[in-house]
TORBARO-532275 format. One record per residue (C-alpha): x, y, z. Coordinates in steps of 0.05 Angstrom, whole numbers, padded with zeros to 5 digits, always signed. Each point is the difference from the previous one (the first is absolute). Example, Ala and Ser with C-alpha at 12.3 -4.5 7.8 and 13.67 -1.06 7.14 Angstrom:
% residues 2
+00246-00090+00156/+00027+00069-00013/
% end
This chain:
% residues 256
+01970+01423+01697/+00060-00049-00028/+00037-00026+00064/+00068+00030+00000/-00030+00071-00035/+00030+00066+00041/-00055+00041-00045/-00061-00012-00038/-00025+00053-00048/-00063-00019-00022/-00038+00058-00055/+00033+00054+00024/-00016+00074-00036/+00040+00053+00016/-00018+00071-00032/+00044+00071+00006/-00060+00042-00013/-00036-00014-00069/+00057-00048-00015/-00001-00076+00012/+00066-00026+00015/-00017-00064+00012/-00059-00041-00010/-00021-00069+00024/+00070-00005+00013/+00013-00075+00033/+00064-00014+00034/+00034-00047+00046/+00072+00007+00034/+00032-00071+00037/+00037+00001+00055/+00079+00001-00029/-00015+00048-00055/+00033+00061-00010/-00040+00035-00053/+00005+00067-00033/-00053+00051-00025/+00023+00028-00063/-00031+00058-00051/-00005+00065-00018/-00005+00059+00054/-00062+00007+00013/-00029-00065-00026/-00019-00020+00073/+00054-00033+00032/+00003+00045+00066/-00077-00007-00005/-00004-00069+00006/+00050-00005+00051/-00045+00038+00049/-00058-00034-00016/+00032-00063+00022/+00024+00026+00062/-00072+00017+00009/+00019+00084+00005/-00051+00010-00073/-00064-00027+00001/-00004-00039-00076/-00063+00019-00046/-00015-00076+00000/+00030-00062+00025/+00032-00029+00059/+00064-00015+00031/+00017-00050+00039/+00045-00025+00042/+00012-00070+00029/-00051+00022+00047/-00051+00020-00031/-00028+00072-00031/+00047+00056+00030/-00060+00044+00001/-00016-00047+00065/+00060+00012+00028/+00025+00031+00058/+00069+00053-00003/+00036-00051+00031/-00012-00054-00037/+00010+00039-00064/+00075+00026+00029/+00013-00074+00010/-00022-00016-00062/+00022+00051-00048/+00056+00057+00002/+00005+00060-00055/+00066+00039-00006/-00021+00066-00039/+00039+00035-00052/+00014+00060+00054/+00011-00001+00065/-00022+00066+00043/+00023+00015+00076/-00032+00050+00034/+00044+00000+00061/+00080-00010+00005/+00002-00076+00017/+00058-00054+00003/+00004-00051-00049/+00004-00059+00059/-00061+00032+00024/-00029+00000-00071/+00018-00068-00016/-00034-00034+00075/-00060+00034-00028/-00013-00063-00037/-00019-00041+00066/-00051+00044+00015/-00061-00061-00025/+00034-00049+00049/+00003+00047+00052/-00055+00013+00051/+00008+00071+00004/+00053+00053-00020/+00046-00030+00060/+00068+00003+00004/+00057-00030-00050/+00043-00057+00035/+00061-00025-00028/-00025-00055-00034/-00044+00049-00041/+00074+00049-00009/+00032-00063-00025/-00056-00023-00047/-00002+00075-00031/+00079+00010+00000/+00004-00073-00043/-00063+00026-00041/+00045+00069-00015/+00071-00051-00014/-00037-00030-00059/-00008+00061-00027/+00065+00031+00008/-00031+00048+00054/+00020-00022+00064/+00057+00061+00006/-00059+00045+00000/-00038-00030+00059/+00007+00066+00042/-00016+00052-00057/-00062+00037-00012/-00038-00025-00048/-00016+00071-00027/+00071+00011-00016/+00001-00062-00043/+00002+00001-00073/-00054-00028-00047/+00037-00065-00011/+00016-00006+00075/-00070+00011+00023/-00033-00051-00048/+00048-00049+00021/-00014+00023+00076/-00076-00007-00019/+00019-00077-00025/+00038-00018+00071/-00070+00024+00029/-00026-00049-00051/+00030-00057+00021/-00009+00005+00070/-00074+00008-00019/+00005-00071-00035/-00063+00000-00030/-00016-00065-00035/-00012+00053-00075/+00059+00053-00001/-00020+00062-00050/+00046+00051-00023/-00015+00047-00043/+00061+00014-00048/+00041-00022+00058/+00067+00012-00045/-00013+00064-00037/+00045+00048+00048/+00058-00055+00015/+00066+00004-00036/+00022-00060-00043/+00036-00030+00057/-00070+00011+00042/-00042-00024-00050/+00040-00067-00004/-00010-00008+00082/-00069+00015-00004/-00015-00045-00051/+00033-00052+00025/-00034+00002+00076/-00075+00002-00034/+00018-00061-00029/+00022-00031+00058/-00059+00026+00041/-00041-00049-00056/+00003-00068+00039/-00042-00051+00022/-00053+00043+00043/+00012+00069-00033/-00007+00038-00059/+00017+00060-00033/-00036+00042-00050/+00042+00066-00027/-00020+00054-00052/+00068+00012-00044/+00018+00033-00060/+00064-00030-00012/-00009-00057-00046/+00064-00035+00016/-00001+00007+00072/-00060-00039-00007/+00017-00047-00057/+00062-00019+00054/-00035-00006+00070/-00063-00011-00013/-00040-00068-00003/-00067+00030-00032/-00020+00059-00031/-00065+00041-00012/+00003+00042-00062/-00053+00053-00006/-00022+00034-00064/-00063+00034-00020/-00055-00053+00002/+00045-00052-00001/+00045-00030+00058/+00038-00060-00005/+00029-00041+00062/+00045-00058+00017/+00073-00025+00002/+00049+00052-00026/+00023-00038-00055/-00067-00001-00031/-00019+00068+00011/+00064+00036-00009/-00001-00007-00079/+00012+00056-00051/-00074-00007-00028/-00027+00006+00066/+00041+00067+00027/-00011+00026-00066/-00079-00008+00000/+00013+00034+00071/+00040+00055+00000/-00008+00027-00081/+00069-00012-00018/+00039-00056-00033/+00050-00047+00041/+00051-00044-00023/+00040-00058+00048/+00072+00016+00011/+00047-00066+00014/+00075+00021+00038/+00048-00030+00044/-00041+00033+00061/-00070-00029-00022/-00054+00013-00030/-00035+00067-00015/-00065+00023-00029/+00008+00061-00033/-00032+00060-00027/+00013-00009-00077/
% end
């Protein structure tokens, strides 16, 4: 694999029963890179997302990792390597959000243990960045949608994998939210991590993120947004047309 790659997708195949969502799909994400997985529900993107973090065995193919096949790998090494944020979070037991959040230690910890306060501090700045800190003694199951996912991103970040992946990491935040989450995945791209999200927001992506991976029906394009992010690409995507709005606040692809 490339020297500096966080992932290497090499043929992957990935089927939902008799359908192929992907096939011989090859892919490679750089440490730095904040890309985002965009299509159609259903076209795959949660799908591949597992199947990186190793949860979904592919059809075909292999994924790597800078060391090696994660099929070789042990759950440690994987948890170091690679974190997935799902689209819903579900607590079985109340739980505080501190508590929550210091779950993200557990692959550099020995055992279960007990939480010092070098671990509170590193979870209580984890929750700051994401406007959570207040809620540090609340239980988690008494959290909103919104709260929780950003909860579930703290835990994230303490994890510190070298490949974050969230699945539709913004999809219950309010605009405000959205903004604040958008803006921490991209700093989380630097020189030893990556991050790898599945959107469907079009300009949250066309203004955070570095790359994108657009997936259609036997097609997929991938690379800097700027290239990818045209109208004759979303429209061979998503079945509608699109047209580029210029204004004072930016830029704006939209539905035509």
């Amino acid at each position: 694999m490339t020297a500096g790659f966080v992932l290497h997708v090499e043929a992957l195949t990935l089927r939902a029963g008799d359908a192929i969502l992907l096939e011989n799909f090859d892919w490679q994400v750089r440490a730095g890179e904040f890309w985002c997985v965009l299509g159609k529900n259903g076209i795959g993107k949660s799908t591949l997302l597992h199947a990186v973090a190793g949860l979904l065995q592919p059809t075909s193919g292999r994924v790597l990792s800078p060391e090696g096949d994660i099929r070789q790998a042990t759950p440690q090494q994987l948890a170091l390597w690679r974190g997935l944020q799902a689209q819903q979070q579900f607590d079985a037991f109340p739980c505080s959000v501190l508590d929550s959040v210091m779950a993200g230690l557990h692959p550099y910890r020995p055992g279960w243990g007990w939480p010092d306060a070098s671990d509170r501090r590193a979870a209580l700045h984890a929750l700051g960045r994401l406007d959570m800190a207040s809620y540090a003694d609340a239980d988690v199951m008494r959290l909103s949608g919104g709260e929780r996912q950003r909860v579930a991103m703290a835990t994230l970040m303490l994890q510190a994998p070298q490949l974050y992946l969230l699945d539709e990491p913004a999809s219950h935040q309010d605009v405000a939210a959205q903004q604040l989450v958008m803006r921490t995945l991209e700093e989380l791209a630097d020189e030893e991590h990556a991050v790898v999200a599945s959107m469907h927001d079009i300009n949250l992506a066309t203004r955070f993120a570095s790359h994108v991976l657009l997936i259609a029906e036997e097609t997929v394009w991938q690379g800097r947004v700027a290239d990818i992010l045209r109208p004759d690409l979303l429209e061979a995507a998503y079945g509608c047309r699109f047209e580029i709005v210029e204004s004072a606040a930016g830029r704006w692809l939209m539905p035509a």
